[in-house]
TORDOSE-317025 format. One record per residue (C-alpha): residue number from 1; residue in one letter; x, y, z. Coordinates in Angstrom, 3 decimals, padded with zeros to 6 digits. Example, Ala and Ser with C-alpha at 12.3 -4.5 7.8 and 13.67 -1.06 7.14 Angstrom:
<recs>
REC vomar sese     east    north       up
REC     1    A  012.300 -004.500  007.800
REC     2    S  013.670 -001.060  007.140
</recs>
This chain:
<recs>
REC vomar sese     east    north       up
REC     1    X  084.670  038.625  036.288
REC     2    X  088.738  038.463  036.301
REC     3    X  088.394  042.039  038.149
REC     4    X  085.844  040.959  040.554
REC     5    X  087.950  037.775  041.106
REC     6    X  090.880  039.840  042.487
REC     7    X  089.455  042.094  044.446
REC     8    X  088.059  039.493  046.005
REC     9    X  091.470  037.901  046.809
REC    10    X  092.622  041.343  047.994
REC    11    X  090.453  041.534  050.400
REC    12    X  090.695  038.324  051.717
REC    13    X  094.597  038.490  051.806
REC    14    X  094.064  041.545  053.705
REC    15    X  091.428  039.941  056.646
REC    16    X  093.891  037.367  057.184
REC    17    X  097.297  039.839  057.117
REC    18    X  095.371  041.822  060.133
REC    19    X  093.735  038.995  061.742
REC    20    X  097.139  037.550  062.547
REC    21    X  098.978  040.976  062.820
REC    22    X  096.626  042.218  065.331
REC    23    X  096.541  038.622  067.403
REC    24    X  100.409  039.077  067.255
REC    25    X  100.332  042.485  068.625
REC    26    X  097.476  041.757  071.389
REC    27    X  099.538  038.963  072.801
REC    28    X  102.860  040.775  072.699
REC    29    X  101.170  043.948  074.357
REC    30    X  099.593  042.164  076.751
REC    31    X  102.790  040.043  077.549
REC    32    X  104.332  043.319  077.604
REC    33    X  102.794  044.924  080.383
REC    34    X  102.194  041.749  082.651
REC    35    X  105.786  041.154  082.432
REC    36    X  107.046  044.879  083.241
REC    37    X  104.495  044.727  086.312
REC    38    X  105.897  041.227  087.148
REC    39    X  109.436  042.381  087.268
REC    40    X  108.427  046.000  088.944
REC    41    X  106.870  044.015  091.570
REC    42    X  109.859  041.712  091.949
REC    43    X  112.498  043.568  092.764
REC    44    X  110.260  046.248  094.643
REC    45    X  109.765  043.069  096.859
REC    46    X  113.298  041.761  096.525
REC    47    X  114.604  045.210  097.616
REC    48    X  112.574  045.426  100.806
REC    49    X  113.414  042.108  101.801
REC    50    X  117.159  042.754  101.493
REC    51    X  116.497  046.517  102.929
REC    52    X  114.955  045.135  105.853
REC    53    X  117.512  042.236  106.118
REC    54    X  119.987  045.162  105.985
REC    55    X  118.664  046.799  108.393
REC    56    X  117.705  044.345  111.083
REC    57    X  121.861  043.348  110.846
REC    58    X  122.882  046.854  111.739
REC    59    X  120.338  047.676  114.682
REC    60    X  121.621  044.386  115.940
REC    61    X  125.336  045.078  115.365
REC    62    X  124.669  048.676  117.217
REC    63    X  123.251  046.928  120.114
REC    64    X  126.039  044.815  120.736
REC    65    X  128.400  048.020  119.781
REC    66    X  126.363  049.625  123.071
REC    67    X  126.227  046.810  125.279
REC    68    X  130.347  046.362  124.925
REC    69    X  130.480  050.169  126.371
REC    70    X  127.723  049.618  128.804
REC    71    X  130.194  046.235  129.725
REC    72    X  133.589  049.130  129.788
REC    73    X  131.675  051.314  131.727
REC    74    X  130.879  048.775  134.304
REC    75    X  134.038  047.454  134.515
REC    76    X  135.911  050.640  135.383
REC    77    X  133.390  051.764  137.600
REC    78    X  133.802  048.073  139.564
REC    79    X  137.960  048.451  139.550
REC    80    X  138.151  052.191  140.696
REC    81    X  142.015  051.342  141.504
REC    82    X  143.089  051.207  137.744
REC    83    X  145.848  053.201  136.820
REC    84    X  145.617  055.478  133.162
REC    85    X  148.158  052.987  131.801
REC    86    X  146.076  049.918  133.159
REC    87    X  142.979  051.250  131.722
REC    88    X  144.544  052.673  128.527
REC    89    X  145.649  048.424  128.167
REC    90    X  141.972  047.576  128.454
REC    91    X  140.775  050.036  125.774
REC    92    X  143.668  048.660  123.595
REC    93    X  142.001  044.931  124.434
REC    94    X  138.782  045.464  124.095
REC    95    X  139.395  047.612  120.607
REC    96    X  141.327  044.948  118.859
REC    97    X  138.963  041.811  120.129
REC    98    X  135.467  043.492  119.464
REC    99    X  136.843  045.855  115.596
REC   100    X  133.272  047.321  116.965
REC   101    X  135.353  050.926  116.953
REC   102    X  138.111  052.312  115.110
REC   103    X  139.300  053.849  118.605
REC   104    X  138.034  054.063  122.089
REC   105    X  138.124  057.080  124.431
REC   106    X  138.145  058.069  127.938
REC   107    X  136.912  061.730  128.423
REC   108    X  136.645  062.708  131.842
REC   109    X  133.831  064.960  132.643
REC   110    X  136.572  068.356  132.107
REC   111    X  136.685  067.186  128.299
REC   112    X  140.387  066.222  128.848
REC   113    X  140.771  062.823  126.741
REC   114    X  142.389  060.808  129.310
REC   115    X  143.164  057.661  127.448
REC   116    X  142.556  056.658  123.688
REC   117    X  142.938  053.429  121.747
REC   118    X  145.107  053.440  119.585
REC   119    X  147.039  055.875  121.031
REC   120    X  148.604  056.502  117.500
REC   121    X  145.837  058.760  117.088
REC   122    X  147.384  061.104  119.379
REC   123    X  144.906  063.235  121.019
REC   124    X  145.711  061.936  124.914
REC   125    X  145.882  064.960  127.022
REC   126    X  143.961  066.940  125.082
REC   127    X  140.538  068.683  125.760
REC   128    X  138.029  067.918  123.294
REC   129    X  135.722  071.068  121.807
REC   130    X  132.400  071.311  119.938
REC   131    X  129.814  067.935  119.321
REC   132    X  132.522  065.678  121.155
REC   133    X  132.533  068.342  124.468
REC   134    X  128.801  068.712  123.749
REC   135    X  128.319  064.863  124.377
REC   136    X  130.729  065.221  127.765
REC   137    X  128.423  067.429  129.014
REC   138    X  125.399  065.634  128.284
REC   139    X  125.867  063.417  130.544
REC   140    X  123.832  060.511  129.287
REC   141    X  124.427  057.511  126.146
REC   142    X  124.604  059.077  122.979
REC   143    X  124.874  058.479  118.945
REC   144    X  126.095  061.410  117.195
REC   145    X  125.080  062.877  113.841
REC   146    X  128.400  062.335  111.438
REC   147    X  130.522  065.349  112.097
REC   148    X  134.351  066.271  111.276
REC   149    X  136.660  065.872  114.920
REC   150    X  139.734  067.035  115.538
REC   151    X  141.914  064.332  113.924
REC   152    X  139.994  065.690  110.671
REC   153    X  138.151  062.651  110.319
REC   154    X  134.295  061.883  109.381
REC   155    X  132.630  060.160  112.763
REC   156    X  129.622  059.025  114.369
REC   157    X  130.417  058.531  118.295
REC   158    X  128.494  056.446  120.401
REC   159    X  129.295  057.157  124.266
REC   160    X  127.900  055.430  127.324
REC   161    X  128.528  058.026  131.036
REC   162    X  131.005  056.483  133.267
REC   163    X  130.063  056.967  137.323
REC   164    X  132.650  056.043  139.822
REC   165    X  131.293  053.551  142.795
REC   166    X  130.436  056.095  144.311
REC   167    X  128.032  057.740  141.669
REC   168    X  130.466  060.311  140.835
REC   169    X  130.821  061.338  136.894
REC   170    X  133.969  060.252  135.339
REC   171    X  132.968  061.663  132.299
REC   172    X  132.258  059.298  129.082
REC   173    X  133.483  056.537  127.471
REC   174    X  133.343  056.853  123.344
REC   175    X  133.432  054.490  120.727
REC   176    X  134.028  056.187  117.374
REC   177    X  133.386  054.985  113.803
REC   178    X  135.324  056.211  110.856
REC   179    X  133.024  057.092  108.004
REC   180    X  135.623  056.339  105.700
REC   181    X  137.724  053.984  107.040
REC   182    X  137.818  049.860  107.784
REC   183    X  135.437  048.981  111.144
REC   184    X  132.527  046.363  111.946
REC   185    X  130.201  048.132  110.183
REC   186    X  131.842  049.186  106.722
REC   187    X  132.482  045.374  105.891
REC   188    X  129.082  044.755  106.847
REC   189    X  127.438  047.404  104.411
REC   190    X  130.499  046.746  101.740
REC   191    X  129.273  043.329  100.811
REC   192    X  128.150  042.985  097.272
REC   193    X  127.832  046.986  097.113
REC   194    X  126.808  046.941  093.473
REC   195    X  125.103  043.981  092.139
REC   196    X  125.180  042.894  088.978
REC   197    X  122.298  044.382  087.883
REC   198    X  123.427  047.574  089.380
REC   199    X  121.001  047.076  092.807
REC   200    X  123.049  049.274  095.460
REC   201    X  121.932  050.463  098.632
REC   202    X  123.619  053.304  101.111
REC   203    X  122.576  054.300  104.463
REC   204    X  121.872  058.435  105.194
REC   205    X  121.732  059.499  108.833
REC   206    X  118.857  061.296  111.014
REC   207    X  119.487  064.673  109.206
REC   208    X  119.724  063.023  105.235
REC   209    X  123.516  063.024  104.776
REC   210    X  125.371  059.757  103.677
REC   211    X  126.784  057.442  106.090
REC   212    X  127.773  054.909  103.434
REC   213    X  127.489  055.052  099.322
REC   214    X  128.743  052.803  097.093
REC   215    X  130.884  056.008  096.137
REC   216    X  133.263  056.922  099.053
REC   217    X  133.629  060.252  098.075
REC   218    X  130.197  061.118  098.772
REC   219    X  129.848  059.873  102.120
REC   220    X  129.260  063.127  104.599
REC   221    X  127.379  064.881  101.817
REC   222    X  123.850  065.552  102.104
REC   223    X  121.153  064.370  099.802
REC   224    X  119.099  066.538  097.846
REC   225    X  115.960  066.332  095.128
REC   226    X  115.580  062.396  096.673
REC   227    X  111.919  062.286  097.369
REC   228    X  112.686  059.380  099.973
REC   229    X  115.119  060.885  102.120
REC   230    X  112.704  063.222  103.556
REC   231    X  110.168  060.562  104.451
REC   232    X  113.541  058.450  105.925
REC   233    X  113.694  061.728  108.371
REC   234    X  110.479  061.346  109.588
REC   235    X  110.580  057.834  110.551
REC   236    X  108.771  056.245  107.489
REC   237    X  109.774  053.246  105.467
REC   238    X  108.365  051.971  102.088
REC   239    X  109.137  050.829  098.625
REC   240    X  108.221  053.409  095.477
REC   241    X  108.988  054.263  092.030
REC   242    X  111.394  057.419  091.882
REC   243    X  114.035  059.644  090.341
REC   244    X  117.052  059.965  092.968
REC   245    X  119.127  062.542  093.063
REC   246    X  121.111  061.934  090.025
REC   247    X  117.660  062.046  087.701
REC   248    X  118.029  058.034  087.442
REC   249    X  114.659  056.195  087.839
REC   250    X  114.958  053.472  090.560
REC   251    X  113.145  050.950  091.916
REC   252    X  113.620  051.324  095.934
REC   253    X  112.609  050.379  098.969
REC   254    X  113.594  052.013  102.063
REC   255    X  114.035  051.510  105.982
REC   256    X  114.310  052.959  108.640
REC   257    X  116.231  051.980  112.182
REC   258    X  114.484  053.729  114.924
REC   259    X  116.917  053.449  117.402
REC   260    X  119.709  055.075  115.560
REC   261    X  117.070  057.064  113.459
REC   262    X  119.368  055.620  110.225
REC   263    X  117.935  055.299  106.860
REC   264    X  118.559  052.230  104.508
REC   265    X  117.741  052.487  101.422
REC   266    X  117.871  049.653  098.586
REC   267    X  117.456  049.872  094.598
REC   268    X  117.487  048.892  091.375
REC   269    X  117.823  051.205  087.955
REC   270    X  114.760  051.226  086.081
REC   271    X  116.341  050.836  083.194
REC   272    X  117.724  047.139  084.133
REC   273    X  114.214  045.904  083.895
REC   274    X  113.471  047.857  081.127
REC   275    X  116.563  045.847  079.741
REC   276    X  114.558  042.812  080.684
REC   277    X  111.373  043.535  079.169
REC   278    X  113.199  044.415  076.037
REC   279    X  115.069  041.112  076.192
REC   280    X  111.838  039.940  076.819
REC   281    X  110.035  040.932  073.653
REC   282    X  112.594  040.160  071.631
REC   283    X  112.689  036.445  072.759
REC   284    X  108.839  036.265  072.010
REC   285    X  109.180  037.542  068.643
REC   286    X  111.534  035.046  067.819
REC   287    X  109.982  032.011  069.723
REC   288    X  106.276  033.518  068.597
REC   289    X  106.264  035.313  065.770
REC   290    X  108.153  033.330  063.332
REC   291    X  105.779  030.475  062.714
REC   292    X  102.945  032.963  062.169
REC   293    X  105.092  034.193  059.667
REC   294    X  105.508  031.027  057.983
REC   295    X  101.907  029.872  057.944
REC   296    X  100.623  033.512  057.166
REC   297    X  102.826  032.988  054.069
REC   298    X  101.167  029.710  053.670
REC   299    X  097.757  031.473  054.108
REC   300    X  098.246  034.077  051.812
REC   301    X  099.592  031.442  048.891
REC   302    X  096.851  029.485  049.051
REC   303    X  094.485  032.576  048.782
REC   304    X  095.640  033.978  045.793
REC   305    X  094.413  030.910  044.092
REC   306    X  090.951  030.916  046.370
REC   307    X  088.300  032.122  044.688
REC   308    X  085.244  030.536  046.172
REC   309    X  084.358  029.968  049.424
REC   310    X  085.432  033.828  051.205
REC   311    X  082.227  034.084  053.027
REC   312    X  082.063  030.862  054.549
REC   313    X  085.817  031.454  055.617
REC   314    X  085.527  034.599  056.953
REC   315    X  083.521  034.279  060.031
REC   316    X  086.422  032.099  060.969
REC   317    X  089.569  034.537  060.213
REC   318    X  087.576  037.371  062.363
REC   319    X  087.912  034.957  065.296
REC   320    X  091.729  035.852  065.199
REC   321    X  090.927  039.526  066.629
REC   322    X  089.030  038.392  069.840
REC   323    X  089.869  037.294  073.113
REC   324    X  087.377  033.720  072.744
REC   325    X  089.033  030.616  072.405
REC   326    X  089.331  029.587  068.366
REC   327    X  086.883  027.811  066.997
REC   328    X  088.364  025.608  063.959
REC   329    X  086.410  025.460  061.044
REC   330    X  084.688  021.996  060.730
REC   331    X  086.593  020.782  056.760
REC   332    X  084.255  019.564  054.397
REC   333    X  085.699  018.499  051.356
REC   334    X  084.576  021.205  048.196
REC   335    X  084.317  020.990  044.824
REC   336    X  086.972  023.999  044.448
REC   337    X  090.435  022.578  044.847
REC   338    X  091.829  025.745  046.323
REC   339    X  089.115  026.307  049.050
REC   340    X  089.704  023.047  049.994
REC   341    X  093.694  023.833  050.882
REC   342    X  092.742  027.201  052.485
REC   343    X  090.711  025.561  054.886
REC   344    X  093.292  023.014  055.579
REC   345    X  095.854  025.713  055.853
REC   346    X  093.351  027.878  058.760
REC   347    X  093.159  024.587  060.434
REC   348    X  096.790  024.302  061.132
REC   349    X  097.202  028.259  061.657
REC   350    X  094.610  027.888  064.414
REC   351    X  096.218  024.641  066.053
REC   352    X  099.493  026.649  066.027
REC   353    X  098.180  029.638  067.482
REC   354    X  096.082  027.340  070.239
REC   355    X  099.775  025.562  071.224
REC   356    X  101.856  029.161  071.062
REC   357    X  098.912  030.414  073.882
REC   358    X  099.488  027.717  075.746
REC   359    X  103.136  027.110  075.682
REC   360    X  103.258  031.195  076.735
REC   361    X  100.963  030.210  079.397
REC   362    X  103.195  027.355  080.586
REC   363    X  106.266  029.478  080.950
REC   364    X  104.140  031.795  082.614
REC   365    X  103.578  029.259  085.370
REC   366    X  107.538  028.227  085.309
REC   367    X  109.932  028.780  087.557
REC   368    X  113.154  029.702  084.787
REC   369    X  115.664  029.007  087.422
REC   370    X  114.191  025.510  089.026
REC   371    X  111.719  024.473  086.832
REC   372    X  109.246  024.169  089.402
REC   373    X  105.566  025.598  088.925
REC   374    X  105.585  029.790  090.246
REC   375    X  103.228  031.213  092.829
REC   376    X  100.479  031.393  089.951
REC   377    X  100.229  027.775  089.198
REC   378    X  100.369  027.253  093.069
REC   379    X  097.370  029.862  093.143
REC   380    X  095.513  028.283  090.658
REC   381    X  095.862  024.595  092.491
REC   382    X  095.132  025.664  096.144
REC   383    X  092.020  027.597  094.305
REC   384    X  090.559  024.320  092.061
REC   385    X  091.128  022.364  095.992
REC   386    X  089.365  025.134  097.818
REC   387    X  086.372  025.246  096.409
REC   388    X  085.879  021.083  095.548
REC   389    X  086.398  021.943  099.665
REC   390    X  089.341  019.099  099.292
REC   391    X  091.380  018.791  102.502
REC   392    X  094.773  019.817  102.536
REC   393    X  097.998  020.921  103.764
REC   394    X  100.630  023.842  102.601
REC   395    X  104.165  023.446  103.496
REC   396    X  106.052  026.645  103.922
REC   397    X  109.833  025.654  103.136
REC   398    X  112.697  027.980  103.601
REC   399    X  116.645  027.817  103.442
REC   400    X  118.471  028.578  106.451
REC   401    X  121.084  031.802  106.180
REC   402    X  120.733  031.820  102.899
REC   403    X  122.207  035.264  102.343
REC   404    X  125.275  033.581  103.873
REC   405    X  125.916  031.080  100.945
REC   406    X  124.853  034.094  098.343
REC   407    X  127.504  036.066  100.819
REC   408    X  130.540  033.960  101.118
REC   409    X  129.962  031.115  097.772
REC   410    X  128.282  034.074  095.415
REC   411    X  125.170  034.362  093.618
REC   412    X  125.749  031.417  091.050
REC   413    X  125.789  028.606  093.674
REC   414    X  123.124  030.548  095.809
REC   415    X  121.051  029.159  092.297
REC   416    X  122.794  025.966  092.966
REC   417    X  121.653  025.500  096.157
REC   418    X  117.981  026.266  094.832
REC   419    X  118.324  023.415  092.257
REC   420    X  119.127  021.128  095.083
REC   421    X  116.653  021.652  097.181
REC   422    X  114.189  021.480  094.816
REC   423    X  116.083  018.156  093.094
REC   424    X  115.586  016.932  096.049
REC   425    X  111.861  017.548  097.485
REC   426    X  111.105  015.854  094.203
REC   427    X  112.575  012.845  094.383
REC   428    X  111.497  012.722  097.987
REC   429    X  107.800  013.871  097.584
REC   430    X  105.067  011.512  096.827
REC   431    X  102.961  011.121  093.292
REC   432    X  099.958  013.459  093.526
REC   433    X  102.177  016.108  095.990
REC   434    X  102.759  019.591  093.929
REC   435    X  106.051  021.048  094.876
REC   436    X  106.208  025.475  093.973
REC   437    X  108.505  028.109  094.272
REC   438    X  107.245  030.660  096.379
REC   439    X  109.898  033.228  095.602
REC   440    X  113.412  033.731  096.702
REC   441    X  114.797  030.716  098.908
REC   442    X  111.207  029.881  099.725
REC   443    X  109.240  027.249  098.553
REC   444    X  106.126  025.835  098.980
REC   445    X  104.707  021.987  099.108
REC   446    X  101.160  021.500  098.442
REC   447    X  099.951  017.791  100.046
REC   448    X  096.219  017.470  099.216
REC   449    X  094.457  015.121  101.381
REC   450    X  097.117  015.146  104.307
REC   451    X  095.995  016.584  107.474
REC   452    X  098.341  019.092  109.204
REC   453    X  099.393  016.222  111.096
REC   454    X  100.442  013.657  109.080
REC   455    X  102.428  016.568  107.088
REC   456    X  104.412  017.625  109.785
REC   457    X  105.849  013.828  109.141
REC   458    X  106.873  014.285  105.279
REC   459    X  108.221  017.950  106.391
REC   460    X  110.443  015.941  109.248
REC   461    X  111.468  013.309  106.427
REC   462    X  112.212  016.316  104.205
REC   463    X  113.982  018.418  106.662
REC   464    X  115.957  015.552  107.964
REC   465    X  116.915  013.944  104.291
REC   466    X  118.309  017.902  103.357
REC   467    X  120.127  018.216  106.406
REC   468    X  122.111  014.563  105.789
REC   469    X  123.170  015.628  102.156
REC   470    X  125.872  017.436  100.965
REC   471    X  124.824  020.486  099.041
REC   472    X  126.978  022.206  096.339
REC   473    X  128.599  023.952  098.607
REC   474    X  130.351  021.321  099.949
REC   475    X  128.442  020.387  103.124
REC   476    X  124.776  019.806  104.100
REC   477    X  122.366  022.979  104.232
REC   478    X  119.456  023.052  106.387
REC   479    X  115.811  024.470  105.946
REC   480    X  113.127  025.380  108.500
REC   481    X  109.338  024.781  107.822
REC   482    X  105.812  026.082  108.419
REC   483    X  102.152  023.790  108.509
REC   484    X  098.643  025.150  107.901
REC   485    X  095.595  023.148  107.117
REC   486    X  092.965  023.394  104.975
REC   487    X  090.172  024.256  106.385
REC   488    X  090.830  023.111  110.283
REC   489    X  093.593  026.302  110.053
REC   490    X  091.292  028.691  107.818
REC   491    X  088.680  028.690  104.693
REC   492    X  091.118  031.017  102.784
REC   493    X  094.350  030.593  100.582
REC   494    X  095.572  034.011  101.959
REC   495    X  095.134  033.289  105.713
REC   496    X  096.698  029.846  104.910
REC   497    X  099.768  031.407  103.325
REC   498    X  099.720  033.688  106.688
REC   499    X  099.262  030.922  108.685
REC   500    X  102.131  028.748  107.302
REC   501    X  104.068  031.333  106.702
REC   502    X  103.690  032.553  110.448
REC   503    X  105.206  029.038  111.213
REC   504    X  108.033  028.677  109.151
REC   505    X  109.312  032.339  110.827
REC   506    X  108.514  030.694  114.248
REC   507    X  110.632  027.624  112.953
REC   508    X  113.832  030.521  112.544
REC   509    X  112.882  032.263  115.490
REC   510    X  113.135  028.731  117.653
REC   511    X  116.323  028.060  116.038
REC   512    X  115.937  027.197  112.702
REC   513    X  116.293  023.594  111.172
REC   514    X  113.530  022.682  112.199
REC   515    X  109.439  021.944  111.691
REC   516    X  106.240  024.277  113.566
REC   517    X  102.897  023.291  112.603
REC   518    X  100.361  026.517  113.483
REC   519    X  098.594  026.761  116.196
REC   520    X  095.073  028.523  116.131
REC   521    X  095.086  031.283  118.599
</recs>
């Protein structure tokens, strides 16, 4: 009987062992992987939003580099009477108030360089050769492929034909920036070149060599074994998984600027969010696994002494391997002493495991930074109102220029500023309101009940109470926002989050600072 006893224990102590190992290693696994696709999809997204950011500030810095020659060539063709050293002062002018160029030229249509600012550069009276005689010749506005000029210099020239009054060619007037030197556009791309995560981006021109990189030295050079670059050539943009050039696995998104037929490309190392997920892990085995620890070793004490009931435990300890919600075992008090504690024992190793699930599942829904409820939770509320077929509004909320205060205060008070804002929606908002962040320096307010126009109203009181208080940066930020209704606007949450969405952007594109409530087409 004393044999029969113990391998009865054994076994029992061996159920529960891998009923609690295998729960532990289910959850973690499964935490695992929805966290690595969580943060793979984050900074995917995070890297073609400041890619495209990127890239809409350069094609707009290059048309304002091409209307200021359009503006020289006008000029001189509308003052024909200007001597060399008049329009020589005019270059210098327009140079030093515009830092669009490191120098301007005037090439008449021989390819002798008639006047240059600065004339320190000291090519005046000289005829130009190769791409730069090339783009005389032409006879029409041009942007360059980098190439090496005379001075010995890496440029791209842009050059806009200059026509007397007359209609006459004068030849060209060229704007030329120095790949590795100060200008307009290497303090625009220099900002923040390596975050602290070790995000970079750099910029590779029509034919896949490097206009700017984070390393100087490798600006001119071609790029080769990049799987992106080649779809950059062709005019494609996108975000992917790859191995660049080095062999390091990024996470990038690229762009590309049509008009210049430029390439930006943005990423993060894979091995920064592999960082993460290890952090991760380790966080939720000390957070997680430590009380199952404790109450296995609870478990298992009690067991040893347990020698009646196993069976009518064990249909309860199997529950630990599957995904159903655990059933506690209904205690009735028993004649054996020791059965009596193990049950007691699987009763609070159940209730422990129930509030570990959901205090993972909370933080799931969390937003770490704000403490608001995430995009899920807002999911899962729009969903519950949708189909009790509640009425309701969503409230598309975004900070104005935000990449400004991240730009010129730095990445801590950017946070700041998010606390703030959402500080004070919820103070502002009323009970029954749910208040999310969407992601980024958007956020969402959910308003059930509340017809699109009554919540154009609270998004006025919001807007307006944000844009009287001082922010921690010192002075008052402002914040433009989008209305859709539920259902006058659509049946669907995804249309909805269009809709609003569509809004807030018409909000920024109207002037920002301001409310739009969507219009149905």
């Amino acid at each position: 009987m004393k044999n029969r006893k113990l391998k009865l224990t054994t076994l029992l102590m061996t159920l529960i062992i891998a009923s609690v190992l295998s729960t532990s290693c289910i959850l973690l696994f499964a935490s695992y992987h929805h966290e690595k696709k969580s943060l793979t999809d984050t900074y995917l997204s995070l890297n073609s939003s400041k890619s495209q950011k990127l890239s809409s500030t350069v094609d707009s810095l290059f048309k304002s580099m091409r209307i200021s020659l359009q503006e020289t060539t006008k000029f001189l063709s509308n003052n024909p009477d200007l001597t060399d050293e008049e329009i020589q002062e005019h270059l210098e002018l327009l140079r030093n108030n515009s830092r669009y160029f490191n120098s301007l030229t005037w090439i008449d249509e021989t390819g002798l360089v008639r006047d240059i600012a600065p004339i320190s550069v000291g090519i005046k009276g000289n005829f130009v050769a190769g791409i730069t005689k090339e783009v005389v010749d032409a006879k029409k506005p041009m942007l360059t492929k980098p190439y090496m000029a005379s001075t010995g210099r890496m440029i791209v020239l842009m050059s806009e034909p200059l026509y007397d009054s007359e209609g006459n060619y004068r030849g060209i007037i060229g704007g030329s920036i120095y790949l590795h030197e100060k200008n307009v556009l290497n303090e625009i791309l220099g900002n923040d070149i390596i975050d602290q995560n070790g995000s970079y981006y750099y910029v590779v021109g029509p034919d896949g060599v490097l206009l700017f990189h984070p390393k100087t030295n490798r600006i001119g050079d071609g790029v080769k074994g990049n799987p992106i670059i080649p779809k950059l050539v062709q005019g494609q943009s996108g975000r992917e998984r790859i191995f660049n050039s080095e062999g390091v696995e990024m996470l990038a998104a690229y762009n590309y600027l049509s008009e210049m037929g430029w390439g930006v490309v943005q990423q993060t190392p894979v091995s920064y969010v592999d960082g993460q997920l290890k952090e991760h892990i380790q966080n939720l085995l000390l957070i997680f696994l430590f009380p199952f620890i404790i109450l296995l070793m609870v478990s298992l004490n009690f067991a040893r002494k347990l020698a009646k009931p196993f069976i009518d435990l064990a249909d309860v300890v199997n529950q630990f391997g599957t995904d159903a919600r655990i059933k506690p075992p209904v205690f009735n008090s028993h004649w054996n002493r020791e059965a009596d504690l193990l049950t007691k024992s699987l009763i609070i190793a159940i209730e422990a495991v129930e509030n570990n699930n959901n205090l993972l599942k909370e933080e799931a829904m969390t937003d770490a930074l704000t403490g608001l409820s995430n995009r899920k939770k807002l999911n899962k509320s729009m969903s519950r109102l949708a189909e009790d077929r509640q009425l309701f509004s969503l409230i598309a909320i975004d900070i104005d220029r935000f990449k400004l205060i991240n730009d010129n205060y730095g990445h801590q008070m950017g946070d700041k500023v998010l606390k703030f804002l959402a500080r004070t929606v919820q103070s502002n908002m009323r009970a029954g309101d749910g208040f999310y962040r969407f992601g980024g320096e958007e956020f969402i307010l959910l308003l059930p009940d509340t017809k699109s126009k009554e919540a154009y109203l609270i998004a006025e009181n919001m807007r307006t109470t944000i844009a009287n208080t001082i922010s921690p940066v010192g002075k008052p930020i402002t914040i433009s926002l989008g209305i859709s209704e539920f259902p006058l606007h659509s049946n669907t949450i995804e249309n909805l989050f269009l809709f609003a969405d569509r809004a807030l952007y018409q909000s920024k594109e109207n002037g920002r600072n301001q409310t739009t409530v969507w219009v149905q087409d």
